[in-house]
N, C-alpha and C positions, 0 to 999 in steps of 0.2 A: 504494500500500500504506500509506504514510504517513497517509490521508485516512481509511483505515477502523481503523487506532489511535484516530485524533483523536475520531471519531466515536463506535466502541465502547467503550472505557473510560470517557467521560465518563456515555452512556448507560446502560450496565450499574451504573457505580458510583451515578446517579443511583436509579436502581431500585432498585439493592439497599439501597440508606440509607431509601430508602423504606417498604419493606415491613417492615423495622428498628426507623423511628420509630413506626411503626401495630401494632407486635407480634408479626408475623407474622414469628415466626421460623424455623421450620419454612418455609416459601413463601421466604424470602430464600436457605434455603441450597439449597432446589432448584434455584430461580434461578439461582442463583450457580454450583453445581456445570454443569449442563447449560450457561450460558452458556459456563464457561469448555470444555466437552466440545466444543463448537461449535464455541470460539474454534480449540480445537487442531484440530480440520478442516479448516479453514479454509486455517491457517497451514500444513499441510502440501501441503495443493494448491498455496498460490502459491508455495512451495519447490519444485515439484516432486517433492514425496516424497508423495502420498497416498497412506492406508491403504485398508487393501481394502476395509472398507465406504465408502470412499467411492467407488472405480470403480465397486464395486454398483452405488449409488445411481445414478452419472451412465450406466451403462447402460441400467438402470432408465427411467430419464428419457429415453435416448438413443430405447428400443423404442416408446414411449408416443406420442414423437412422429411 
């Protein structure tokens, strides 16, 4: 879990300065909003607590296969 902190914050933070330094302000806080929307998905699955769109999803996923 530690690896995809280390990983996601440098990246996301990386991006979003980006899109910041080029003007595109609007594009960084989409960015930004969704990534962190992600983020908290994410986090609640490896707690153990996932939301119900995310059981969806992994249903979803689960029939497909």
């Amino acid at each position: 879990m530690l690896a995809f902190h280390v990983w996601f914050v440098p990246l996301i933070g990386f991006i979003a300065i980006r899109l910041l330094w080029k003007k595109h302000i609007k594009d960084a806080a989409v960015f930004f909003v969704l990534s962190l929307l992600g983020y908290g998905l994410w986090l609640g699955i490896v707690n153990h607590r996932p939301f119900i769109i995310t059981i969806f999803v992994a249903k979803i996923i689960e029939s497909i296969k």
